[in-house]
N, C-alpha and C positions, 0 to 999 in steps of 0.2 A: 455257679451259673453265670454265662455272661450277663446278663440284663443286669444281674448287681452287681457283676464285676464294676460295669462301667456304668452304672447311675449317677454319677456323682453331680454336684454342681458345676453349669455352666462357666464361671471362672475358674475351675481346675481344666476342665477337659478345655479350654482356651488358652491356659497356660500350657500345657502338655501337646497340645497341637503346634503352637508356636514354637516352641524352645526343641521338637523334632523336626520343622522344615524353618529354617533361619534362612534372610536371605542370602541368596547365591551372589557371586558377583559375577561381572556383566562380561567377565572376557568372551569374543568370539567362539573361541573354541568349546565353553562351556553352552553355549546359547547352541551353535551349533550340534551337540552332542545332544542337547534335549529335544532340540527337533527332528533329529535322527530318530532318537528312541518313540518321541511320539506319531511321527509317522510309520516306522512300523510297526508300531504295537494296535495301529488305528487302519492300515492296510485294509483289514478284510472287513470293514463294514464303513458301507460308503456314507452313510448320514454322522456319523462321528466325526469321520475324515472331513468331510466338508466344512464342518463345523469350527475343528480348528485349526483348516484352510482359510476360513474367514475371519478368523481372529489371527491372521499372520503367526500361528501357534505360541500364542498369546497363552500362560496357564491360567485356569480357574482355581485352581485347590491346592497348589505345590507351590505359588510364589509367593512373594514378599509381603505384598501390602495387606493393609486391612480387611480388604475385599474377599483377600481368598483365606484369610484366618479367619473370617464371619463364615464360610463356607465351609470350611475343616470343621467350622467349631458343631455347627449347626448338623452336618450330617453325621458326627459322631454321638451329638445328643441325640439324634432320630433313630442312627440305628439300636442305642441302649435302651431305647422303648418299643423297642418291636416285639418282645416280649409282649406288651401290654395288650397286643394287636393280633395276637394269634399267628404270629408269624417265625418262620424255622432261624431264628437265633442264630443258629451254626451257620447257614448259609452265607451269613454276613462276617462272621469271624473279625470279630472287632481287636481281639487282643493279636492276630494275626498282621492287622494293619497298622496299629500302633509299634509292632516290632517292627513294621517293614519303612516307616517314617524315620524311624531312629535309625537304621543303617541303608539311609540313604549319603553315599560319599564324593556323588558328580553328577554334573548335568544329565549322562545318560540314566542311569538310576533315578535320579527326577522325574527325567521323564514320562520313562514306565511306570514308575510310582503316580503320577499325574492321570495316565488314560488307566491304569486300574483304578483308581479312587473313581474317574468318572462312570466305569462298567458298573463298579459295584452299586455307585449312586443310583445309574439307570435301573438296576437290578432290584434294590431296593423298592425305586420309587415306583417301580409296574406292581409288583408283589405288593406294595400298599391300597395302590389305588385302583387296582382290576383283577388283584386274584394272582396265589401263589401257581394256580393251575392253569397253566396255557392254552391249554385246550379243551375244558369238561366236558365234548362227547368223547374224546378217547380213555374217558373213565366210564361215562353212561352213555349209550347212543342217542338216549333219549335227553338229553340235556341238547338241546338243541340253539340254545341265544347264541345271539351275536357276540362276545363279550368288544367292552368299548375300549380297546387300546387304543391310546395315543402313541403320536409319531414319536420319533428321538427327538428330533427339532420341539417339541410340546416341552420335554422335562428341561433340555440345556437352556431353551430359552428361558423358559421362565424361572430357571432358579438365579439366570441375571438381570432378570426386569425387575423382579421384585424382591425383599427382604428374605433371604435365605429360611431365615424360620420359618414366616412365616406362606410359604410358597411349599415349604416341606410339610408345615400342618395341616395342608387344603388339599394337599394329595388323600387322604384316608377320604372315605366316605364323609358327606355331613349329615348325611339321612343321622333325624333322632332316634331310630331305628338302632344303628349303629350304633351311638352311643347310648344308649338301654343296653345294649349286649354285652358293651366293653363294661358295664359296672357288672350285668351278671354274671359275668368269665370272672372276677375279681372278687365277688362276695364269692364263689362258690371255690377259686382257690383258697380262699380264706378259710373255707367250711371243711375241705380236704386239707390244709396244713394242721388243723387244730382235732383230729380226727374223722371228720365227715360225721355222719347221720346218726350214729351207731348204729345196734344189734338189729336185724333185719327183724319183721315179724314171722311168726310160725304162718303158714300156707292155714287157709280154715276161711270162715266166714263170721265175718263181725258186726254183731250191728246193737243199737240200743236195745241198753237192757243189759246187755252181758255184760262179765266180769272173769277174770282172771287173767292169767300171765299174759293171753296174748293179746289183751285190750291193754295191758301195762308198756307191752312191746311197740303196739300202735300208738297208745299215746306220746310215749318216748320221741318215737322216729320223727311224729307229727310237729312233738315240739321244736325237736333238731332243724327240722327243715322249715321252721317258722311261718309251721301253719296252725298253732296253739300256741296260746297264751300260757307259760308254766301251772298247771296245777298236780297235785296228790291225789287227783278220784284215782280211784281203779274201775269205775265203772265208767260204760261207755253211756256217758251221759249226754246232755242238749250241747255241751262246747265240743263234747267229740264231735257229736253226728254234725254240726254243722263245717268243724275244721274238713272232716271227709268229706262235705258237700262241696267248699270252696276246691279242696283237691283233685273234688270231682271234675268240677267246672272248668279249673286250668289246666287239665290233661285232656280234656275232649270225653272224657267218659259222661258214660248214664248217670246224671247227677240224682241218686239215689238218698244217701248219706249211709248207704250200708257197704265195707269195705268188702266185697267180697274177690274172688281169682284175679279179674282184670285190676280194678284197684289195686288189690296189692300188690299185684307185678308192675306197676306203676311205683307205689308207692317203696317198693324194695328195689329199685333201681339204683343202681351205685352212684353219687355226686360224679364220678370221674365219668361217667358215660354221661350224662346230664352236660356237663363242660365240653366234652365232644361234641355234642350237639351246639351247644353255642360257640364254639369253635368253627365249625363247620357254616353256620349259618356267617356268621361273621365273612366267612370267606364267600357266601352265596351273597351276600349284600356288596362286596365289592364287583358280586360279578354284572350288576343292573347297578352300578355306578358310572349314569350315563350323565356326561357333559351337562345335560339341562333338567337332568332330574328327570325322574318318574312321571311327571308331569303337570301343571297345575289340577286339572280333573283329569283322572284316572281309576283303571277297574286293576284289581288284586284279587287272584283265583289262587289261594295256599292248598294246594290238593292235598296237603299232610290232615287239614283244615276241615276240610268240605266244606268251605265257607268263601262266597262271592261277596267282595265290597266294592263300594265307589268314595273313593276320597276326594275333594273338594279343598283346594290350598291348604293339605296336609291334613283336613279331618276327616272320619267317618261318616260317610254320611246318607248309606246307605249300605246294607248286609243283606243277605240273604243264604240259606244253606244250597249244599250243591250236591250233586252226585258226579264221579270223575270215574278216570275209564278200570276196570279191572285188573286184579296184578296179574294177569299174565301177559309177557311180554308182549302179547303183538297187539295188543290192547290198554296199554298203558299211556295215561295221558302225557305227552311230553311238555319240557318247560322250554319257554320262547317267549319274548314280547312282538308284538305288532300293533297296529289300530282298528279300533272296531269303525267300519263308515256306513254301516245303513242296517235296518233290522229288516227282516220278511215277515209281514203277520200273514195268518194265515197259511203259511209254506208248505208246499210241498215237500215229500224226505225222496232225494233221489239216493238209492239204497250206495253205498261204498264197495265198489269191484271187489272188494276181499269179502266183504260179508255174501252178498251172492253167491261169489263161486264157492267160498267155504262154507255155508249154513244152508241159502237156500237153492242152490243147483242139484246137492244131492236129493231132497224131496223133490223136486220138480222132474227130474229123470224116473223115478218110482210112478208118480201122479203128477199129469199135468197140470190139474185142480189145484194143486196145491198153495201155500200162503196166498190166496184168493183176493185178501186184500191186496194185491200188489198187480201195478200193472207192468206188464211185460211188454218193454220200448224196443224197436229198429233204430239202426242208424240214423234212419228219416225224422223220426220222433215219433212212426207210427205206433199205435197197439197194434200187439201180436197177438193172436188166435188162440187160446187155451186148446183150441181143438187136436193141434198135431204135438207129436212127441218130441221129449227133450230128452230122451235118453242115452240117443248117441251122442250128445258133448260133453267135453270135458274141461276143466277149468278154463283152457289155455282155446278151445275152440268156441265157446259159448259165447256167439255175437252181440247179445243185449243187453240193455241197461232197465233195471227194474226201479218204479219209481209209487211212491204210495201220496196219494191224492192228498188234498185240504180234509182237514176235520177233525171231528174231535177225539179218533184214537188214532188219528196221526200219531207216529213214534215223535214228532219233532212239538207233537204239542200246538199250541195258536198261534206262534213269534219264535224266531230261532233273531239271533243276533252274531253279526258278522263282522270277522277282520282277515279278510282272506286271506289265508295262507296253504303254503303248498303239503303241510302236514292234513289240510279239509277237518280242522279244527274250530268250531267253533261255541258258541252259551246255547241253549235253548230250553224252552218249555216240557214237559212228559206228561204222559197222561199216565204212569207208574208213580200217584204221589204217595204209596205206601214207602217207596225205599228211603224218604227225607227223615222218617223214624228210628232208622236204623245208626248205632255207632261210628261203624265205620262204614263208609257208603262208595263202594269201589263196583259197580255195576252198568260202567257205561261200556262203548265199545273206541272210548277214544275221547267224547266231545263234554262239555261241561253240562250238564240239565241244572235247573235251578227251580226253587220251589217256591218262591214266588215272581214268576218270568213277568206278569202283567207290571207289580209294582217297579221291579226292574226298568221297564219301557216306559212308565210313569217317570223316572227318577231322570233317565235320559232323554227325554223329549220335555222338560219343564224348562228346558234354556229354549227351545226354540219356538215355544207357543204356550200361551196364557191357559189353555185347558188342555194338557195332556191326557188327561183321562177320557173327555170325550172327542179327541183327536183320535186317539188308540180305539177307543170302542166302536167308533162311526166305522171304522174301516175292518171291525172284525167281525161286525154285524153283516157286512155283504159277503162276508165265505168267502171271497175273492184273493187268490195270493196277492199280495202287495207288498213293494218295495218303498221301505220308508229311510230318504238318507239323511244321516245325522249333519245339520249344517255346522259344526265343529268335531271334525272326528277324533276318539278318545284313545288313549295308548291301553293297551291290556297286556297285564305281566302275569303270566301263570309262571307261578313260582313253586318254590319244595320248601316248607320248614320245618322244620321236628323241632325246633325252638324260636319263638318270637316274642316280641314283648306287646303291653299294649300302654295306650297313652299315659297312666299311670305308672309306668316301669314294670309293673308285676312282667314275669316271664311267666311263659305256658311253653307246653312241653307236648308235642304230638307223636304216634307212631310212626317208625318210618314202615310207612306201608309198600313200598316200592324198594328196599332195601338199598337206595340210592346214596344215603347221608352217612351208611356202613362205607360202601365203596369208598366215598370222598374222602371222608377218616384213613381211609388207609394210602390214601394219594399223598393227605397231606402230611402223614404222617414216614413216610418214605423219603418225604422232600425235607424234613428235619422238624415239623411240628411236635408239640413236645406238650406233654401232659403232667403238669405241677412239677415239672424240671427232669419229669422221665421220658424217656420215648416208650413208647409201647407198638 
């Protein structure tokens, strides 16, 4: 495997970089020749070119001094940890470029050797710091972020402003985030080199009280995965049921303590699919690896999750459960960041042109009576007449916009909360608070509902007035829609994780419900990611 080809110490891979580009000597023709090779090897992409148009093609990594042997030295340590980082190994072909050092025989060879060492640098340093996948909607359409590349000028610069290493260590993420992942990629290759989990359990239903072989199998698997302390019962005794409650709890399941169908299909899930997952998210944490960070205060919506937080200078500090849009495609929440700037209490729900013309235009052409609660708007913003017929329109000719008043079976609830964007995504209230009970909670038609929306507006109106609570209720006492704007607006990352950790390292483990972190897996694994030195 590369990564242990070339792990070695620092003063090896500085000796071995050195003693392959020695210096050249200074004749014309040789100087010449390298600047030959490096302008055309630098021809077709003009931020390179310029670059070492501006250093009089000057080298960075193929000359003499010290400068550029800290920079050989430094990117050959970086790329023998890319391994470490979930990143495709082969892409970078380290024993490749070591051979191509060693038969370098003139200037022009230098040269080329010079703008390839800087491709592969740039190549490297984007696929560390924002993601081996260029583009994640042309894997999901629904992945919708910005992702935050930097310019070329970002990476050349700064690996000559500052100390080569360390300008290469500050490229990966710093979210702790990140690092909680990078240790559980690392115990759990450890758990797959040394066998993994063992014997799966027998399919059935487990719970206190019982005993035999597949309470033996359970406990087994439980211990492997160190969520049991080693013991000898065979009965599913108090340390079982509780190890299956904790397992319950970091899987997102009905925390029960009885292992039954969904537990176990949890529980019997292969380490190597588990690593996938942290593999993948790894690569989803590079892709909101934005220049100033997530934010000081910030909202996090994990639709793997159903779970809406507010973090405050990296803590918790506020949760609440959620319900996200449904898996079928044209209802599926997508991931994006933007900023939330003002809430509506009491809001209006102006219905979304697809739900109309797909749900309620077919009723309304049968009975004009029909979804009664809903008023039916003109261009003007007049109400329309129940009295005449809708049955001659059709999707595409149906002139109005249908809008459902303040109150309290409002579909939007008492407060909807806003960060406009062109997806018409946004958190709000429901007066459906049976569905916050349910496991997996995929029932919206797109927007995020939260189930406790009051304390939510409590938690973001405490910065900008001493009584939020009676700020919020004065204004939901008049039924009156109201627009309330946040005097510091917040960034909101709805995000996808089928693995994340939480401030004590534990990792949890979510459904992919959207079979999104399937696709990614197979992007990244196309592009050379590699699963305990196999590709799959």
């Amino acid at each position: 495997m590369i990564h242990r080809t070339f792990l070695r110490g620092a003063a090896v891979i500085a000796l071995v970089a050195a003693s392959y580009l020695a210096p050249q000597s200074a004749g014309a023709v040789q100087v010449t020749a390298f600047q030959q090779a490096v302008a055309e090897s630098v021809s077709s992409d003009d931020q390179i070119a310029a670059f070492y148009r501006d250093r009089g093609f000057e080298p960075i990594w193929t000359g003499g001094t010290e400068a550029d042997l800290e920079r050989r030295t430094a990117l050959l340590e970086a790329l023998s940890m890319a391994h470490y980082h979930g990143l495709p190994t082969s892409k970078y072909n380290a024993e490749a470029l070591l051979s191509r050092m060693a038969s370098v025989r003139s200037g022009f060879d230098r040269g080329s050797l010079e703008v390839a060492l800087t491709d592969l640098y740039l190549d490297f340093a984007r696929d560390l710091q924002t993601g081996v996948i260029d583009n994640p909607r042309q894997v999901s359409s629904h992945i919708v972020r910005e992702i935050p590349r930097r310019e070329t000028s970002y990476y050349l610069e700064g690996l000559l402003s500052e100390t080569p290493r360390a300008f290469l260590a500050s490229l990966a993420p710093q979210s702790q985030e990140y690092a909680r992942l990078m240790k559980a990629k690392m115990r759990l290759e450890h758990s797959i080199s040394h066998g993994g989990w063992g014997a799966t359990v027998p399919s059935g239903k487990y719970e206190p009280g019982d005993t035999g072989a597949g309470v033996v199998a359970l406990r087994d698997r439980l211990i492997a995965m160190g969520y049991l302390d080693r013991t000898v019962t065979a009965r599913y005794d108090t340390s079982i049921t509780e190890a299956v409650r904790v397992f319950q709890e970091s899987h997102g399941l009905t925390v029960d303590g009885v292992a039954g169908g969904a537990t176990l299909e949890e529980i019997n899930a292969a380490p190597q699919d588990r690593l996938k997952s942290v593999i993948v998210a790894m690569e989803r944490e590079r892709w909101i690896n934005l220049p100033g960070g997530l934010g000081q205060r910030h909202i996090l919506v994990n639709l793997t999750d159903f779970n809406a937080r507010i973090f405050d200078d990296g803590k918790l500090t506020f949760e609440t459960r959620s319900v996200v849009g449904h898996q079928d495609d044209d209802r599926q929440t997508p991931e994006f960041s933007d900023e939330m700037d003002h809430m509506v209490i009491n809001p209006s729900w102006y219905v979304p042109r697809s739900i109309i013309v797909g749900e309620y235009l077919p009723k309304l052409r049968s009975n004009s009576g029909a979804v009664s609660h809903l008023e039916i708007i003109d261009s003007r913003g007049r109400v329309v007449s129940r009295g005449q017929s809708f049955a001659g329109y059709t999707e595409r000719s149906f002139p109005f916009s249908m809008r459902q008043k303040p109150g309290p079976k409002n579909a939007l609830g008492t407060v909807k909360f806003m960060f406009p964007n062109k997806y018409n995504i946004y958190l709000h209230d429901t007066p459906a608070k049976n569905l916050f009970s349910r496991e997996v909670r995929t029932y919206s038609h797109g927007c995020v509902r939260l189930n406790d929306p009051h304390d939510f507006a409590y938690a973001l109106l405490a910065r900008q007035t001493d009584d939020p609570v009676g700020f919020f209720q004065s204004r939901l006492r008049t039924g009156a829609e109201t627009r309330v704007n946040l005097d510091q607006p917040v960034p909101v990352h709805l995000i996808y994780r089928t693995a994340f950790t939480t401030a004590k390292g534990d990792t949890q483990y979510r459904r992919d419900v959207y079979g999104r972190d399937a696709t990614i897996w197979n992007a990244l694994s196309a592009a050379g990611v590699e699963i305990a030195g196999i590709r799959s």
